[in-house]
C-alpha positions in Angstrom: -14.7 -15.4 20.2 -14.3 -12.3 21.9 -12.5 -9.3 21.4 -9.1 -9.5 23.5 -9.1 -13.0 24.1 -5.3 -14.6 24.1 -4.5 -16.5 21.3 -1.0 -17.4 20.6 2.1 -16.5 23.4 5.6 -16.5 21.0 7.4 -19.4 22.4 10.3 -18.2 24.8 13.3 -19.5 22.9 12.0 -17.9 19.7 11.5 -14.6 20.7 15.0 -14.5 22.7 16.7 -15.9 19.0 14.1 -13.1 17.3 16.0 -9.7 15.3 14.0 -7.7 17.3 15.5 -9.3 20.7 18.9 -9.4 19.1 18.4 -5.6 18.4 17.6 -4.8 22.1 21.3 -6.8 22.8 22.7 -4.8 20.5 21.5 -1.8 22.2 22.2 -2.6 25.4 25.9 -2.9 24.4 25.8 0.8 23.4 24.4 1.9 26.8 20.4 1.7 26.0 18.7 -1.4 27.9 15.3 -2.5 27.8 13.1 -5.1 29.5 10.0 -4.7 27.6 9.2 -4.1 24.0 6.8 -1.5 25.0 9.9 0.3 26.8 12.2 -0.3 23.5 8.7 1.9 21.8 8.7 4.6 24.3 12.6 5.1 23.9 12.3 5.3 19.8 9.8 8.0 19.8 11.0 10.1 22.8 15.0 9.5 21.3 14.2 9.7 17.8 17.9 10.3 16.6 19.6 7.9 18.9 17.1 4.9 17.5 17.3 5.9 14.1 21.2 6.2 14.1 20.9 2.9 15.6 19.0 1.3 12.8 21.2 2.8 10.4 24.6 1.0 12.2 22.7 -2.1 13.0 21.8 -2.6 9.7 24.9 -1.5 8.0 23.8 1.0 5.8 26.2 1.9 3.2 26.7 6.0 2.1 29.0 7.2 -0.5 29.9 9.8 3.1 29.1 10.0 6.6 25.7 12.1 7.3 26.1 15.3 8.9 22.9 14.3 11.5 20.2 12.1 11.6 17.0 14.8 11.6 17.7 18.5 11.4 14.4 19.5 13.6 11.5 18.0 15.1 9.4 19.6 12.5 6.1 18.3 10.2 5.9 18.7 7.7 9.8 19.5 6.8 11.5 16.9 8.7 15.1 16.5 7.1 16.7 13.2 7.5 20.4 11.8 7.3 21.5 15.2 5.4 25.0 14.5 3.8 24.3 11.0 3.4 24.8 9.6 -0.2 22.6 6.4 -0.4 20.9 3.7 -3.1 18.1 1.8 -2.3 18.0 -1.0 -5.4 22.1 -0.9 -4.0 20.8 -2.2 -0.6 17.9 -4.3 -1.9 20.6 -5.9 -4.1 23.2 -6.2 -1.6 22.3 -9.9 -0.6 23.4 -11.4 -3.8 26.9 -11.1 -3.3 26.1 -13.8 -0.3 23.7 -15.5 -1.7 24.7 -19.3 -2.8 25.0 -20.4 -6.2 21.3 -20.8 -7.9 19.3 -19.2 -4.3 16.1 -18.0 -4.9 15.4 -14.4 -4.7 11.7 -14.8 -6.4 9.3 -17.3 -6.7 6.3 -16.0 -9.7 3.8 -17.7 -11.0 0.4 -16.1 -13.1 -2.4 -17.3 -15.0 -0.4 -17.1 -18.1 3.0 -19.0 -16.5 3.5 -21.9 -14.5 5.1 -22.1 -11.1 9.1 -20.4 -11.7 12.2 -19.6 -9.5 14.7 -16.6 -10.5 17.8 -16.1 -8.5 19.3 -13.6 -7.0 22.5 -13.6 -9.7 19.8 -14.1 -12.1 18.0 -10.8 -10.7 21.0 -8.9 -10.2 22.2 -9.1 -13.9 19.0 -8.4 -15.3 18.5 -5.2 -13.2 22.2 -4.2 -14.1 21.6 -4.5 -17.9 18.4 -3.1 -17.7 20.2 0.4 -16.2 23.0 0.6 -18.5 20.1 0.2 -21.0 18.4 2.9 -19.4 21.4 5.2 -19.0 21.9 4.5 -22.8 18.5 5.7 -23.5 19.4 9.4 -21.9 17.8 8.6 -18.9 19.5 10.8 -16.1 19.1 10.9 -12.2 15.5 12.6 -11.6 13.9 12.0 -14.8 10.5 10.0 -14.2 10.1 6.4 -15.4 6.3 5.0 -15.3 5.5 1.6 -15.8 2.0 -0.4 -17.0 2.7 -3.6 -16.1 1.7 -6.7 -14.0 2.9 -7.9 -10.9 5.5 -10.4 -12.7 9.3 -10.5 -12.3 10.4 -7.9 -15.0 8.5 -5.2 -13.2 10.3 -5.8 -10.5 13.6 -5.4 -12.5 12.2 -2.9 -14.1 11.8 -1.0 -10.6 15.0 -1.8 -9.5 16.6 -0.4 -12.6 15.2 2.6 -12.5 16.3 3.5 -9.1 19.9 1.8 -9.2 20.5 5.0 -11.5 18.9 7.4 -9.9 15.6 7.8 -12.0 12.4 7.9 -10.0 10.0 5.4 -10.2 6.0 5.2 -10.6 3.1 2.3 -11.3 0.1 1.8 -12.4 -1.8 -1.8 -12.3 -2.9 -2.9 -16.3 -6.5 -3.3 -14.8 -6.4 0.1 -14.6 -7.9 2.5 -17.4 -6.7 4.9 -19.6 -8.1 8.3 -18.0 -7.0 6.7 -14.1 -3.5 5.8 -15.4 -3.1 9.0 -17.0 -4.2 11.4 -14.8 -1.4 10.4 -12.4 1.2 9.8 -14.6 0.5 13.2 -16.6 1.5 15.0 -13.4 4.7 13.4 -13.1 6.0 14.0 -16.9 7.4 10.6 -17.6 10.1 10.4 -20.1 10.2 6.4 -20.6 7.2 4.1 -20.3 7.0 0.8 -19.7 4.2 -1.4 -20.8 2.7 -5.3 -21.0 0.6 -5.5 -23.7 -2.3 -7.4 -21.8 -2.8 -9.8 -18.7 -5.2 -12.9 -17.9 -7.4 -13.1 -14.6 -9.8 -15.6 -13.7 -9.0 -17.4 -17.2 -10.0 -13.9 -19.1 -7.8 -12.5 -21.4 -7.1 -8.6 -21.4 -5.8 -6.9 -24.3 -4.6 -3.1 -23.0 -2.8 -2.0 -26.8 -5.8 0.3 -27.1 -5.4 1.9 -23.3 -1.5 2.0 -24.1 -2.4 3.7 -27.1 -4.4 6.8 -25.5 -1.9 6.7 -22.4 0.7 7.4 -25.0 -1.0 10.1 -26.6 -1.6 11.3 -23.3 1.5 12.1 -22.1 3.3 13.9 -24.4 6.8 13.7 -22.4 7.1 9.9 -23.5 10.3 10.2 -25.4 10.9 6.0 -25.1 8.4 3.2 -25.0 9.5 -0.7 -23.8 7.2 -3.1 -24.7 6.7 -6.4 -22.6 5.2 -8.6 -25.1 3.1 -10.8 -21.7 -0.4 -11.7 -23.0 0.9 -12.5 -26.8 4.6 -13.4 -26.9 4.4 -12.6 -30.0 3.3 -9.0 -29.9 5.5 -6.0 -30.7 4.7 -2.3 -29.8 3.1 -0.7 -33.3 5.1 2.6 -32.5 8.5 3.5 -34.6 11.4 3.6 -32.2 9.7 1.5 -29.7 12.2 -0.9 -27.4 11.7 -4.4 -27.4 12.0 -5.9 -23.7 13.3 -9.3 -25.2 16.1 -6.7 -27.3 17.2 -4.8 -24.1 17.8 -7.9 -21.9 19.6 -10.0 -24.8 23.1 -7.4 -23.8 25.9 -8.6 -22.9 25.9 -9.4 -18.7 27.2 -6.3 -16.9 29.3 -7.3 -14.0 28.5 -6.5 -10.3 32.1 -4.4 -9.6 30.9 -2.4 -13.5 28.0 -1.3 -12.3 27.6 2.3 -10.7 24.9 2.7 -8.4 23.9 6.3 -8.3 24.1 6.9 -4.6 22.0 10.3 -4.2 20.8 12.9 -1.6 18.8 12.6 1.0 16.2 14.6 -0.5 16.6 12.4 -4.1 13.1 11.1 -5.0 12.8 7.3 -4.8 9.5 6.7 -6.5 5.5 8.2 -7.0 3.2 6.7 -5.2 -0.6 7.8 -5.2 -3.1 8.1 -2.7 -6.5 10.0 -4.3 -8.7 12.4 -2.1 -11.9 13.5 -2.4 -10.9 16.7 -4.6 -8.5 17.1 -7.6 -6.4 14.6 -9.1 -4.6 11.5 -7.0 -1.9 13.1 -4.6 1.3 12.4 -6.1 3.7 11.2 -3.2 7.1 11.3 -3.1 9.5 9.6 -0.9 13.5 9.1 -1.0 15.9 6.8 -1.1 17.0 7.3 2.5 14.0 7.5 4.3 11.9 4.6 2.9 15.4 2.4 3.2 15.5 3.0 7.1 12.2 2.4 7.6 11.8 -0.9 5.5 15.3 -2.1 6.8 13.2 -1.5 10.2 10.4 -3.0 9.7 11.2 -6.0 7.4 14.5 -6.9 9.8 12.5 -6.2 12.7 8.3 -5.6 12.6 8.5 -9.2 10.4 11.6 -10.9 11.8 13.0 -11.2 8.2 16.1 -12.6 7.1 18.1 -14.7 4.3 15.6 -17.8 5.7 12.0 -15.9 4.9 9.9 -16.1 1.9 7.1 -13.1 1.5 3.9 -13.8 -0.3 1.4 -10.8 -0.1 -1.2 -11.3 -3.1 -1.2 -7.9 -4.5 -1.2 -5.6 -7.4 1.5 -2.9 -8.8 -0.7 -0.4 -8.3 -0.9 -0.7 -4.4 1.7 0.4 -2.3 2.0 -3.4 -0.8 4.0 -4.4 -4.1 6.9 -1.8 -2.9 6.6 -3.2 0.7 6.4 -6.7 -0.6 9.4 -6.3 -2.4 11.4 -4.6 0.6 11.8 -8.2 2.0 15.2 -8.5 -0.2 16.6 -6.0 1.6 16.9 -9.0 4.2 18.1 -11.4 1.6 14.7 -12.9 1.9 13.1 -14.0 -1.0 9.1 -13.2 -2.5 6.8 -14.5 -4.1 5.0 -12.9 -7.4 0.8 -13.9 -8.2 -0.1 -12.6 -11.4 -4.5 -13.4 -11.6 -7.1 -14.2 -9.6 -6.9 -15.0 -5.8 -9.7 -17.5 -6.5 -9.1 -18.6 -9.9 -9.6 -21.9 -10.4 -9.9 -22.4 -7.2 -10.6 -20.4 -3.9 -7.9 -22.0 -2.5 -5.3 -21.0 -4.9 -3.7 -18.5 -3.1 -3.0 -21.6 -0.1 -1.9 -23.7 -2.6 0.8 -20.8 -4.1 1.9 -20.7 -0.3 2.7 -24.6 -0.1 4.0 -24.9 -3.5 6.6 -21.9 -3.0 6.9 -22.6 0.9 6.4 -19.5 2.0 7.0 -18.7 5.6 5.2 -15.3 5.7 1.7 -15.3 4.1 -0.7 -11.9 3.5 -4.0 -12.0 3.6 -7.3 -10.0 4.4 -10.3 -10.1 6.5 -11.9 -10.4 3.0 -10.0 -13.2 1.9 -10.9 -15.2 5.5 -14.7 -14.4 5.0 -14.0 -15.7 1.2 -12.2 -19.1 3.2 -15.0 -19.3 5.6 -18.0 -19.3 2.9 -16.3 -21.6 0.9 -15.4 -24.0 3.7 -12.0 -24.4 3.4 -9.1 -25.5 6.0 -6.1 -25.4 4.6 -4.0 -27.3 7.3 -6.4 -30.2 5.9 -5.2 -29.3 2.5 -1.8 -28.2 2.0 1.4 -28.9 3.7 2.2 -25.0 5.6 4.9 -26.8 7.6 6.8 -23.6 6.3 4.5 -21.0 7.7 5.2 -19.0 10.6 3.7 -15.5 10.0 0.4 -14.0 8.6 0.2 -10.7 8.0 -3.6 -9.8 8.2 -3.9 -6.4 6.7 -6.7 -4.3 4.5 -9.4 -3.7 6.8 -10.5 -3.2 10.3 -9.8 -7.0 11.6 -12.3 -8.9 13.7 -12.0 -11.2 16.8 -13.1 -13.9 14.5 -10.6 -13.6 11.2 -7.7 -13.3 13.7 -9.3 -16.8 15.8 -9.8 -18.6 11.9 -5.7 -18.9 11.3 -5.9 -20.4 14.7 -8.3 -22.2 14.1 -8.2 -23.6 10.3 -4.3 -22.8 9.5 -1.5 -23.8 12.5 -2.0 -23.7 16.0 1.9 -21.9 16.3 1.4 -18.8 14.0 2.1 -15.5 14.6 -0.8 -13.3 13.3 0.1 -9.8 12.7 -2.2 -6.9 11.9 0.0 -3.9 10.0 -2.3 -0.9 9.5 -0.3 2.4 7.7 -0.5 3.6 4.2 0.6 4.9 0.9 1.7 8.3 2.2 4.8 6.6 4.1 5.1 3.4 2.8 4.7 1.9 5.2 3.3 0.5 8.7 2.3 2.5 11.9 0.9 0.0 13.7 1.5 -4.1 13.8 3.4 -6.7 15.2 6.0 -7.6 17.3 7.5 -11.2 17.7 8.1 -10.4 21.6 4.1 -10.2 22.1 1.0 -11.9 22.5 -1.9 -12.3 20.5 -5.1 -11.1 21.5 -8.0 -11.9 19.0 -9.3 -8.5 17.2 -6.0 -6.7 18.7 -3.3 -4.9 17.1 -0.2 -6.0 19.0 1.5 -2.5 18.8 2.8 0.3 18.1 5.6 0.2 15.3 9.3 1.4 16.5 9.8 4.8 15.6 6.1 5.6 15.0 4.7 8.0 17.6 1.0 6.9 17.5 -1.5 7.9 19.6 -5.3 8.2 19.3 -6.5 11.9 20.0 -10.0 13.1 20.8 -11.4 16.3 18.9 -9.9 18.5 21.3 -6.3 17.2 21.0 -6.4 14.9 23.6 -5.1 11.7 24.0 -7.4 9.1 25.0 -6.9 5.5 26.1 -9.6 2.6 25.4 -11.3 5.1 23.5 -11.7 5.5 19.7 -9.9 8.9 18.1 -8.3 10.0 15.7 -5.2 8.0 14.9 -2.6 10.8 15.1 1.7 10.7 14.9 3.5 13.2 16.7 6.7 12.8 16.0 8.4 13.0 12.3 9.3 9.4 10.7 11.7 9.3 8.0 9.9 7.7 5.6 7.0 10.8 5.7 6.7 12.4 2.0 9.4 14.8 1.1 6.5 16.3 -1.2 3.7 16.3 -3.2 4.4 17.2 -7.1 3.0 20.2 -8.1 2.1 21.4 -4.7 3.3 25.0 -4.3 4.0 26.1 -0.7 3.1 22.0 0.5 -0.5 23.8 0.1 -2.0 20.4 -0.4 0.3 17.9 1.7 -0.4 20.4 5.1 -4.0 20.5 3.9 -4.7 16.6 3.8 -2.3 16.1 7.2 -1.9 18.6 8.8 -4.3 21.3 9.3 -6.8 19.8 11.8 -4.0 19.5 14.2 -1.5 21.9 13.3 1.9 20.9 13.1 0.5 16.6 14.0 0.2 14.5 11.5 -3.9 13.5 11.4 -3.7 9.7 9.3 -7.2 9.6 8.6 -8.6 6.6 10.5 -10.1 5.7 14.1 -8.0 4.4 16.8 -8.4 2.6 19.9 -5.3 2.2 21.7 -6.1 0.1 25.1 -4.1 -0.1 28.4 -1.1 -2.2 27.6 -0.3 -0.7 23.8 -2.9 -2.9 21.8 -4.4 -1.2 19.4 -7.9 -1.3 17.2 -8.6 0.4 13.6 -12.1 1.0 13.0 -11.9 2.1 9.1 -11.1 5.9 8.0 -12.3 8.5 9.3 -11.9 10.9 6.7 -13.4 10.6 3.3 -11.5 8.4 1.2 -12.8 5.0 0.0 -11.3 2.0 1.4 -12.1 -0.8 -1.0 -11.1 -3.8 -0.2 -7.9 -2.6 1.3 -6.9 -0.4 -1.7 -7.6 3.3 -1.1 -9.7 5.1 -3.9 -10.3 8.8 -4.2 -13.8 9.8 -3.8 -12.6 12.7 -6.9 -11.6 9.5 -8.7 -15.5 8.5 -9.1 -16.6 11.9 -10.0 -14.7 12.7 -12.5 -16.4 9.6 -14.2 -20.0 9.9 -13.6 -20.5 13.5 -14.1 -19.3 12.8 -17.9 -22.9 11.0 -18.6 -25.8 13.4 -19.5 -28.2 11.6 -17.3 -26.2 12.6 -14.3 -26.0 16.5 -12.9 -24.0 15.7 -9.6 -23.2 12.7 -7.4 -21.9 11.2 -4.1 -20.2 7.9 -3.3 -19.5 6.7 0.5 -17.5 3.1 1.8 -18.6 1.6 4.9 -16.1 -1.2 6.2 -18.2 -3.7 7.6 -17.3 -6.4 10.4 -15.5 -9.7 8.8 -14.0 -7.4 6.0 -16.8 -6.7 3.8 -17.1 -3.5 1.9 -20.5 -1.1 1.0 -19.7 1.3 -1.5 -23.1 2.8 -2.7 -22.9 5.4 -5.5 -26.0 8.4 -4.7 -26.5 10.1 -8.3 -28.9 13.3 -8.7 -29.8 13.0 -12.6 -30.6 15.5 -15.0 -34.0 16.8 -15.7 -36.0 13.8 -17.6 -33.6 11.0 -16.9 -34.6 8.0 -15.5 -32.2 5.7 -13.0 -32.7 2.4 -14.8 -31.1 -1.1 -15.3 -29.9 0.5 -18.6 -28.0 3.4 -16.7 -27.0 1.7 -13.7 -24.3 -0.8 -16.4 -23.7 2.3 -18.2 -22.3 3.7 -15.0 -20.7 0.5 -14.0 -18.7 -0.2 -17.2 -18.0 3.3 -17.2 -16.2 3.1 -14.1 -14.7 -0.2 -14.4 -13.3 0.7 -18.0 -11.6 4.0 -17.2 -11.0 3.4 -13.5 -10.9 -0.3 -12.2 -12.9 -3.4 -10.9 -12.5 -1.3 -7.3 -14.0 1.7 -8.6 -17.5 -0.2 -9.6 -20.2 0.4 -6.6 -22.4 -2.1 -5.0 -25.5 -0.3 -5.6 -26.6 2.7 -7.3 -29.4 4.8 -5.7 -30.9 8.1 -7.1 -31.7 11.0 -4.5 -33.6 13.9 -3.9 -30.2 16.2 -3.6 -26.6 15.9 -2.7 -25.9 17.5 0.5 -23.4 20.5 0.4 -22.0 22.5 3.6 -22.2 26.3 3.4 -18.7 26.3 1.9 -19.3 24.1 -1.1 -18.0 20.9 0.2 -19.8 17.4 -0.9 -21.0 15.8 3.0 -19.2 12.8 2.3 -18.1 11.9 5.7 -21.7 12.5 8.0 -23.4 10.9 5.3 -21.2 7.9 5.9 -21.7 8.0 9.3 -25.3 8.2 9.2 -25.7 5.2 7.1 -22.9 3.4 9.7 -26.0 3.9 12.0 -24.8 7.0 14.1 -27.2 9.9 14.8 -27.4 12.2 12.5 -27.5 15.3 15.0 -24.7 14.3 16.0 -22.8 14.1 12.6 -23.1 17.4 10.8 -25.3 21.0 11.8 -28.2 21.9 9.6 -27.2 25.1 9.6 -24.2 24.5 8.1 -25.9 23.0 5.1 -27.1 24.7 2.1 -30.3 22.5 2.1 -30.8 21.2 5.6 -33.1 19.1 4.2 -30.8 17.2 1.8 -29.8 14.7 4.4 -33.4 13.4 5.0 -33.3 11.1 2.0 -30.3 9.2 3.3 -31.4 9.4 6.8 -34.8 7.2 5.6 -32.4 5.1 3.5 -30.2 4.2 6.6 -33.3 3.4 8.7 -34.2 0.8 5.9 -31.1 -0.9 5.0 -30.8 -1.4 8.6 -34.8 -2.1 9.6 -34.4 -0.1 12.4 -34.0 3.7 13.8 -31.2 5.5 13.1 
């Protein structure tokens, strides 16, 4: 298989009967016509406010008042979308339930501690309405911060919906995660009501988290209410006085659709917290609002997916990764999703196909990972399972190959429409992808995303085509972050985005972007980890392994390798008279895993000679990388810029021997 090769041409009628070729009717009708997709791009970045105001009539978006303007200035970062506008996004994500039909599904769940379940959309709506009067009785007011520890199961999902139907501002953290990594995001947010599941089961394992609840609790201090999920022992009850009883907030009585006041906010109200974790400091708390992250998932879902009241989203994912707020965007359609709670291989490594035929899910997500995990285990799933439902795969996490866009193709259905998104936490969403006008080519991104000006840029500022450079956006997108908490003066957001090209947003990957708008990702190009799709802080580790003894400094790189594997080696200088042995390297492991995650354990542990440091104090996180990707090292970083030139020699001799051959 080689890179580029055509593999799947959308069959005519679809793609005229498709929402994004419906959209382009639409805009003809208001004066804008297009022939190509690639023209429909060009004119949403070079007209930003005419596409956006589009997008905000085609898809009917409901404000309490008219906005003033779509963006005040062409600015980053500072952007200022839809100002007068008066939105709710759980009001939109809701808004298909009045239309839905008696008993439709709005999500299909299943988990290694519940069988295979439906919940509909009346059934989803009620439950989110009490929830919020709950919530409102419980003091909690627009703005105040609501953090949940909890699994990716149905009553998180209400849980989020909830929170933002009044106003309050959402956060999560996955229950794999420990204490210290759960708390040092949510202490920078100040949460006044937590919400916890006291354990979880994966791969047939059962997890009690009371004692991580426990120190997250006496962690953060601005707790004033805590809801207990009782999910790994039903009968469990939270051992803290005052404590909320899931079960006892749901048992009100129903709350009617025309009771319920959505708080309809600003366009600068917070939505929700994400984090995305850097190689310094604490993880970057993100924060987006209602009205930028609903344009640009009514966008994408309605037309990047071709979504609508007929789709069913499964994306196996955690609530700790930004891909359980974008898999849940798909209601804004009236689509339905579907909820895995465990392993992805668990009994089975075909589990997550079976979940796919069993709910009849019509867009799947997977990884190159997950195809390399198909491939080994020799599985075909068109010989398996009845797909007949299937139409998209979303193949995201990683740089994708040739051959894990060929295997759907090849092992799945011959008429599928393989996607590649590539974006990220910081704007929830995608950059680059697919559209259901386009062709397939095998390794190939189809696109660029509507409304995301993306180009690849050399060093000097350039842009390049069929080149690799930096993956840069040069026009503002709505759903950008209106801030990072705690950042005075946007010190830290212009610092991560925006200072290597002033005033250009700088994503952090490579980029190839080829002749006719296909595009490549070749892994990040900044320091951040990239672990099997989720995005780790190198600061993350750190703050871990310098707490043993044995260690006096460290250094941890990810290399993305072809057919979605991961490196992650972990380079520790240790104290004077400690020895790197079996004994220390699980020390450091379970370390790791305990008060970060399975994701933050490395592949291999290696002791050196000396981290390398620049002149200015800053860890050589990124040439070292590169040097073990096999690229020269003169060509990666300037001795004299090093406070020991000779630091790097170590991991230049280990490069050459992983790889058996010159570096």
């Amino acid at each position: 298989m080689t890179e580029g090769q055509l593999l799947w041409t959308p069959d005519p009628e679809a793609a005229r009967n498709s929402s994004v070729a419906r959209f382009m009717r639409y805009l003809s009708e208001r004066g804008h016509t297009f022939s190509t997709y690639d023209e429909l791009w060009r004119w949403s970045v070079s007209e930003l406010e005419s596409f956006w105001a589009a997008i905000w009539d085609y898809f009917d978006v409901q404000s309490a008042q008219p906005y003033e303007r779509v963006l005040d200035e062409r600015v980053m970062p500072g952007a200022v979308w839809f100002r007068g506008s008066l939105v709710n996004y759980a009001e939109h994500m809701l808004r298909y339930e009045a239309k839905a039909a008696p008993g439709e599904t709005a999500i299909v769940h299943r988990s290694e501690l519940r069988p295979l379940a439906e919940m509909s959309w009346p059934e989803l709506g009620s439950a989110v309405r009490v929830l919020g009067t709950r919530l409102r009785e419980l003091g909690v007011r627009p703005g105040d911060k609501v953090a949940a520890y909890m699994p990716n199961i149905p009553e998180t999902v209400v849980a989020m919906l909830a929170t933002t139907a009044i106003g309050a501002v959402w956060s999560s953290a996955a229950p794999e995660f420990g204490a210290r990594t759960v708390i040092d995001r949510f202490s920078q947010i100040e949460p006044t009501v937590l919400l916890v599941a006291d354990g979880y089961r994966f791969g047939g394992k059962d997890f009690d988290r009371r004692g991580e609840i426990e120190a997250i609790r006496a962690g953060l201090p601005t707790v004033r209410d805590i809801v207990w999920l009782p999910y790994l022992d039903a009968g469990s009850r939270a051992p803290y006085p005052g404590a909320h009883l899931w079960t006892d907030l749901l048992a009100g009585a129903p709350v009617e659709r025309d009771a319920f006041v959505y708080e309809r906010v600003a366009h600068d109200h917070p939505l929700w917290v994400l984090f995305s974790s850097g190689t310094t400091g604490l993880p970057k708390p993100i924060v987006h609002g209602h009205v930028g992250v609903l344009v640009e998932h009514l966008k994408s879902t309605g037309l990047g997916q071709d979504q609508g009241a007929d789709a069913r989203m499964f994306f196996y994912t955690t609530t700790g990764w930004m891909m359980f707020n974008a898999l849940l965007s798909a209601l804004l359609q009236g689509s339905s999703v579907v909820l895995y709670d465990g392993h992805p291989a668990y009994p089975t490594p075909a589990l997550l196909w079976q979940l796919a035929a069993d709910s009849s899910a019509t867009l799947f997500g997977a990884s190159p990972t997950f195809v390399q995990m198909m491939r080994k285990a020799g599985i075909v799933p068109r010989e398996r399972f009845d797909l007949s439902a299937l139409r998209t795969v979303l193949l995201t996490g990683s740089p994708v190959t040739p051959e894990s866009t060929a295997w759907f193709y090849e092992n799945v259905k011959d008429d599928l429409w393989v996607t590649s998104p590539s974006g990220g936490t910081e704007l929830c969403a995608g950059l680059v992808g697919g559209s259901s006008l386009l062709p397939v080519y095998a390794g190939e991104i189809q696109t660029r995303l509507l409304g995301m000006d993306v180009h690849a840029w050399n060093q000097d500022g350039k842009e390049v085509i069929n080149e690799v450079g930096e993956l840069v956006v040069t026009s503002p997108a709505p759903s950008m972050p209106l801030y990072f908490m705690n950042d005075p003066g946007d010190a830290r957001y212009r610092e991560t985005y925006f200072d290597y090209f002033p005033g250009v947003w700088r994503h952090g990957d490579f980029i190839k972007i080829n002749e006719r708008g296909g595009c490549f990702i070749y892994g990040r190009s900044d320091s951040t980890l990239n672990r099997y799709g989720v995005r780790i802080g190198s600061a993350e580790i750190y703050r871990v392994v310098d707490q043993l003894d044995e260690v006096a400094d460290s250094l941890i790189v990810c290399l993305e390798l072809p057919e979605g594997d991961f490196y992650m080696p972990l380079f520790v200088l240790l104290a004077d008279g400690a020895v790197l042995d079996d004994a220390l390297r699980q020390r450091i492991g379970a370390k790791l895993r305990s008060e970060g995650s399975p994701r933050h354990v490395p592949d291999e542990v290696h002791a050196v000679d000396a981290i390398p440091y620049t002149l200015t104090g800053k860890k050589m996180e990124i040439p070292v990388r590169r040097i073990l990707a096999g690229m020269a090292p003169e060509k990666v970083a300037s001795r004299e810029a090093m406070m020991q030139p000779a630091a790097l020699d170590w991991f230049i001799s280990f490069a050459r021997e992983r790889r058996g051959a010159k570096v």
